[in-house]
C-alpha positions in Angstrom: 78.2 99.8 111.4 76.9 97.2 108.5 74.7 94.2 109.8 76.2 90.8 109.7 73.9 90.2 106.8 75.2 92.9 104.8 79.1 91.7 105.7 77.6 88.2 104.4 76.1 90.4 101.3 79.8 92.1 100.7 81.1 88.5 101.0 79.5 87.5 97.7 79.7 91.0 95.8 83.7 90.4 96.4 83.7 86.4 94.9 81.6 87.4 92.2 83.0 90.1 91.5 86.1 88.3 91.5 84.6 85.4 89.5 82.8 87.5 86.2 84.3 91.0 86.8 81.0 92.3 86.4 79.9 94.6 88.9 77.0 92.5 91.0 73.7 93.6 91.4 70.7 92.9 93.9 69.0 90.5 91.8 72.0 88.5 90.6 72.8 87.6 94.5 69.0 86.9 95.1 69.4 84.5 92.2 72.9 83.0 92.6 73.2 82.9 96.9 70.5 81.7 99.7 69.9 84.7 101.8 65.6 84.1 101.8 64.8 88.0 101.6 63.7 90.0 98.7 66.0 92.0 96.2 64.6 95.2 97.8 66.3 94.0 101.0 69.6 93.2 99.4 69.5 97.0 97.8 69.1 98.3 101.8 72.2 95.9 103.0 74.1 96.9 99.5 73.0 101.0 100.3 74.4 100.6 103.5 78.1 99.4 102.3 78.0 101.6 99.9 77.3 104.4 102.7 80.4 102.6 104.7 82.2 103.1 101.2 82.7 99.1 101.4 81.6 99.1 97.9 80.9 101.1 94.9 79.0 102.0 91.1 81.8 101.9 88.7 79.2 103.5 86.6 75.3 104.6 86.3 74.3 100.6 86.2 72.9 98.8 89.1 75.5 97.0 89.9 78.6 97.6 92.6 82.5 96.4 92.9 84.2 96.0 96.0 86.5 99.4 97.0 89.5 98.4 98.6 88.6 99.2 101.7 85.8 96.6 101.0 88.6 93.9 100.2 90.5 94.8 103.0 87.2 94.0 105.1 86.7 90.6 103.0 90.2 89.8 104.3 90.5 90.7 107.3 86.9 89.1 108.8 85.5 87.3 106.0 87.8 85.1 103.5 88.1 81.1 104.4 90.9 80.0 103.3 90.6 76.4 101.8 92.9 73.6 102.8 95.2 73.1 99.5 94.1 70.1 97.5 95.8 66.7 97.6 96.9 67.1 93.8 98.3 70.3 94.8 99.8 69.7 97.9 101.3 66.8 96.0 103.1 69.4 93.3 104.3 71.0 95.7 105.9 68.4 97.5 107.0 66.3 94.3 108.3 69.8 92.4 110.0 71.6 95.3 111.7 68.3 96.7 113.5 68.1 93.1 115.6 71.2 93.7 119.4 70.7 94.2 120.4 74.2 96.0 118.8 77.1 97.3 118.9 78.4 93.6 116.9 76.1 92.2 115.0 75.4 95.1 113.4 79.5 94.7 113.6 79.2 91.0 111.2 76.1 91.4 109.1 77.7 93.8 108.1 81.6 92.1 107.6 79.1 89.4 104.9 76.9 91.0 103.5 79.3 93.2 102.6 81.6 89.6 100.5 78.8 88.5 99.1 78.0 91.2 98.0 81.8 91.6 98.0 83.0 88.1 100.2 85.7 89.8 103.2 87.4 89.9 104.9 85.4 92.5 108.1 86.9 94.4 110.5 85.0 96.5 113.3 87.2 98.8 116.2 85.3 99.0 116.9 84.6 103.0 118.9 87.0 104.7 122.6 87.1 104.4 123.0 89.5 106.5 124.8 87.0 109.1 125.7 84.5 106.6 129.0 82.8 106.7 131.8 81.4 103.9 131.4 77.9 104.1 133.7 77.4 101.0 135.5 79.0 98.3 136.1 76.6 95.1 138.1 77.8 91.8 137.5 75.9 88.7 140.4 76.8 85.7 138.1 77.1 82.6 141.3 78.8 80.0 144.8 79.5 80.4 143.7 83.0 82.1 140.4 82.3 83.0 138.9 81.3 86.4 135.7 80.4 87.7 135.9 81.6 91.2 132.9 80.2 93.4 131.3 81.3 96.9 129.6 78.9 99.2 127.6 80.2 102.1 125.9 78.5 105.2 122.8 79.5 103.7 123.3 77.7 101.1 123.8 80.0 98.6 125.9 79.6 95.7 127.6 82.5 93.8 129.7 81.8 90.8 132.2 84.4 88.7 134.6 84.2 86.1 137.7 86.3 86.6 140.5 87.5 83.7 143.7 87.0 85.4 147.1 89.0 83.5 149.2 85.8 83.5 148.6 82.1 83.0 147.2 80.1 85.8 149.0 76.6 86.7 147.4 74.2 88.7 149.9 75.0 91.8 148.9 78.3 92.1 145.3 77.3 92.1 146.2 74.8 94.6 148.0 77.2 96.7 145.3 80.0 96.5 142.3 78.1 97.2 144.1 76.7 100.3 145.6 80.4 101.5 141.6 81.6 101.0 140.4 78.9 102.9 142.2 79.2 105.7 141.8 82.9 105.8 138.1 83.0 105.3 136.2 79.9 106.0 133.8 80.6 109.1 133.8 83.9 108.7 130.6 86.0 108.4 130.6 87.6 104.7 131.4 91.5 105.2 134.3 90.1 107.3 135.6 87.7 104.7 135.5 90.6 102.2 138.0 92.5 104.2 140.5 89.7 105.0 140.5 88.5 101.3 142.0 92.1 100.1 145.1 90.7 102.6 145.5 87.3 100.9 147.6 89.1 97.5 149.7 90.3 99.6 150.9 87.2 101.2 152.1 85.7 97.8 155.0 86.3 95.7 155.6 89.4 93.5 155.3 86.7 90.5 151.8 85.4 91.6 150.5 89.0 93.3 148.5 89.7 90.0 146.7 86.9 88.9 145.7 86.6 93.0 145.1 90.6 92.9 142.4 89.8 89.9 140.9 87.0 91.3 139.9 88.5 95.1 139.0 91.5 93.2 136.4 89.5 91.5 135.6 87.4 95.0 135.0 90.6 97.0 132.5 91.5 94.3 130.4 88.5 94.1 130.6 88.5 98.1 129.3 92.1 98.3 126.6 91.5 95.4 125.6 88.5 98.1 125.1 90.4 100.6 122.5 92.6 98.9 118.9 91.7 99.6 117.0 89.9 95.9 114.3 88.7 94.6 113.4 85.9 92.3 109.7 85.9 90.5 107.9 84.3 87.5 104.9 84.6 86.0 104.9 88.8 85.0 103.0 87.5 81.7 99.8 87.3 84.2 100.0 90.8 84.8 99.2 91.5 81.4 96.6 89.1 80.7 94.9 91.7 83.9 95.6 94.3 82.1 91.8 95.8 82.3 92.0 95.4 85.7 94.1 98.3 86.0 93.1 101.6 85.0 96.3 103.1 83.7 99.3 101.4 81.9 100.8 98.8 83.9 104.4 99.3 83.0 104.8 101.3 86.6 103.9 98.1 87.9 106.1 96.0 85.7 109.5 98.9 86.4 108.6 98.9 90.4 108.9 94.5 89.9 111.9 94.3 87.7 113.8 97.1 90.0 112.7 95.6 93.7 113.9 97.9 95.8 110.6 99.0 96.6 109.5 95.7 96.8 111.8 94.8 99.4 110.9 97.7 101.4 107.4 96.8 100.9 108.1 93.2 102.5 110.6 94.4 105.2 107.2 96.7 106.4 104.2 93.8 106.2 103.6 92.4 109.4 101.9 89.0 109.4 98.2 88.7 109.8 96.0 86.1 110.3 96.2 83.0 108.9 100.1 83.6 108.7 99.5 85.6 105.7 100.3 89.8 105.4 97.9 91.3 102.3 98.4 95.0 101.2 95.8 96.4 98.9 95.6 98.6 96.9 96.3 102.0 98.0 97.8 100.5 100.9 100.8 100.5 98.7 100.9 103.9 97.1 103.9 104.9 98.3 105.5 101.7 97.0 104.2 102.9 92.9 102.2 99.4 93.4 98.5 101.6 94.4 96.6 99.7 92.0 97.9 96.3 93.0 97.8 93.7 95.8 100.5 91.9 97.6 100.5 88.6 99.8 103.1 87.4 101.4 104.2 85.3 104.2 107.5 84.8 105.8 109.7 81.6 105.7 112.5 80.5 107.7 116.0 80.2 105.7 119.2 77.9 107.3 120.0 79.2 110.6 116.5 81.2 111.1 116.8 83.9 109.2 113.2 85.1 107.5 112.4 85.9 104.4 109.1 86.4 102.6 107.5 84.6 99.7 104.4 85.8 97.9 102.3 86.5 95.0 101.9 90.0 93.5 98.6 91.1 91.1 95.4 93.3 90.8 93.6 94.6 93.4 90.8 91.5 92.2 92.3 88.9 92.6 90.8 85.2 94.6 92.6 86.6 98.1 91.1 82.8 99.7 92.9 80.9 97.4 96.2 82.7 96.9 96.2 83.3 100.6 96.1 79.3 101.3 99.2 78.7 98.3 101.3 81.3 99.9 100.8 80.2 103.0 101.4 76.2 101.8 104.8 77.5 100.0 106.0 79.3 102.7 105.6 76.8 105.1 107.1 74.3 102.9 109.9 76.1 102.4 110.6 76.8 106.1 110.9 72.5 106.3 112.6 71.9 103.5 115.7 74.9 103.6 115.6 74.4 107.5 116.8 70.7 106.8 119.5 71.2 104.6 
C-alpha cells in the first residue's frame, strides 16, 4: 500500500507527464506542486510507486512515467473531471442541434468530440437490432435507374441505386412503392427482408424483373443496416502522437478502419464512474489496440437502445478532460436522438 501522499505524488507525475512528456522527477514536483516536504521525501513516495510498479524509469535519468497500471490508478481514484466550459458546452449545443438526421447528427458529433479531444473519436451507430421500416421511398433518377430508400424508426436513413433490365414508368413506381409499403411498414428489419423477397412475385410476368432488381437491392441495404458501424474523425491525431507509441501505428490505424474489434471492445466496457468506461493500454491487447486508450460512454438511441460514443488515443492522453467531453456528448446525444 502507497500513502495518500504518494497517490497525491502519482497524481502530478501523470498531469505532467501528460502536459511535457518528459518523464518527472523529484525536484521538478518540489518546484512546480505545494506538497511542503523536501525532494528527498518525494524520492521515498516516488520509490514506493515505483515498488507498487505505479510508475517507472524509461531510462537511466531521474525521472519516472506513469505505467499503465499507474493510469488506471489515476482514473480510477484520482482524476476530477472538470465541468465542460460555457463556450464548449455552447458548441456543443449550437453544432449538434444543426443536424438534420441521425447521419448527420453522428457525422457532426465524431467531428466535434475530435477537437474537443484531439482524439480519435468513434460513434457506434444505435442498435438496429429491433429497428423497424418506417418507410420505403423510390426516387426515378434514369430511364432504368432507381434510387431505392430505407427509413427506420431509429432514424436511420439508407439510400441505394438499383439497375433495373427494363424502363421504369411512373405507375409501376407508384404501384411498387404502395405493394412494399403495405407489406413491410412496421415490421422489424430481418422480418421485412423476408417478406420483400414475396413482393416480385405478386406482380405481373411484365413487371417481375425490374421489381426482382429492385428488392434485390432493398434486401441488401436492409441487411448492411442491420450490421453494427462506426463513424469517427480525427485519425490525423493519431499521427501527430506518433512518439507516443513505440512501434508503428498502422496496427492501430487497420484495427480503426476495420472495427470489428472495436465493436467488440465497446460491447465488453462496462461503465465506470463518472458514467465513463476507460481501457488502457494493455487492457486492450487482445483487441491489437495494447498501446492505446479508449473512453467511452453509452448513449440512448430512439426507442432505448444503447450505443457508445468515445474517443480513441495513446495511452497519455488528458483522461480528466476527455473523460468530461465524452461524457457531455454522450449525454447530449441521449436528449437530442431520444426526442426525435
Amino acid at each position: 500500500m502507497v500513502s495518500d501522499r504518494s497517490l497525491e505524488v502519482l497524481r502530478v507525475i501523470v498531469q505532467d507527464y501528460v502536459a511535457s512528456r518528459e518523464p518527472v522527477g523529484s525536484k521538478s514536483i518540489v518546484e512546480r506542486h505545494a506538497f511542503g516536504v523536501s525532494a528527498a521525501t518525494i524520492r521515498n513516495d516516488m520509490a514506493a510507486l515505483e515498488e507498487e510498479e505505479l510508475i517507472a524509469a524509461p531510462h537511466t535519468s531521474s525521472g519516472r512515467v506513469p505505467t499503465d497500471k499507474g493510469y488506471r490508478l489515476f482514473v480510477d481514484q484520482l482524476a476530477d473531471l472538470k465541468p465542460l466550459s460555457s463556450a464548449q458546452r455552447q458548441a456543443i449545443e449550437v453544432f449538434l442541434g444543426q443536424s438534420v438526421d441521425v447521419d448527420d447528427v453522428l457525422a457532426r458529433t465524431v467531428r466535434l468530440l475530435s477537437q474537443l479531444t484531439h482524439q480519435v473519436a468513434l460513434v457506434q451507430y444505435p442498435s438496429v437490432s429491433n429497428a423497424r421500416v418506417r418507410h420505403i421511398e423510390f426516387v426515378p433518377i434514369g430511364v432504368r435507374r432507381i434510387l431505392c430508400v430505407v427509413i427506420a424508426d431509429t432514424g436511420a436513413v439508407e439510400q441505394r441505386a438499383a439497375e433495373t433490365p427494363t424502363d421504369l414508368d411512373e405507375s409501376f413506381v407508384a404501384e411498387l412503392r404502395a405493394r412494399i409499403n403495405a407489406a413491410v411498414a412496421g415490421l422489424k428489419l430481418a422480418d421485412a427482408a423476408e417478406k420483400l423477397r414475396e413482393v416480385p412475385d405478386q406482380l405481373s410476368e411484365r413487371q417481375r424483373g425490374a421489381s426482382a432488381a429492385i428488392v434485390a437491392a432493398l434486401v441488401d441495404q436492409i441487411e448492411s443496416t442491420r450490421q453494427e458501424k462506426l463513424v469517427m474523425a480525427g485519425a490525423a491525431n493519431l499521427v501527430r502522437t506518433e512518439h507516443d507509441f513505440t512501434g508503428s501505428i498502422y496496427p492501430v490505424l487497420e484495427a480503426i478502419e476495420e472495427q470489428v474489434e472495436l465493436l467488440k471492445l465497446f460491447g465488453e466496457m462496462a461503465t465506470e464512474q463518472h458514467g465513463v468506461s476507460v481501457s488502457i493500454g494493455r487492457e486492450n491487447a487482445s483487441f491489437g489496440l495494447g498501446e492505446t486508450s479508449v473512453l467511452a460512454s453509452g448513449y440512448a438511441g430512439i426507442g432505448g437502445s444503447i450505443a457508445h460514443v468515445g474517443v480513441l488515443g495513446p495511452i497519455r492522453m488528458d483522461y480528466s478532460n476527455n473523460m468530461t467531453a465524452v461524457r457531455a456528448v454522450a449525454r447530449y446525444l441521449s436528449r437530442q436522438l431520444g426526442e426525435d
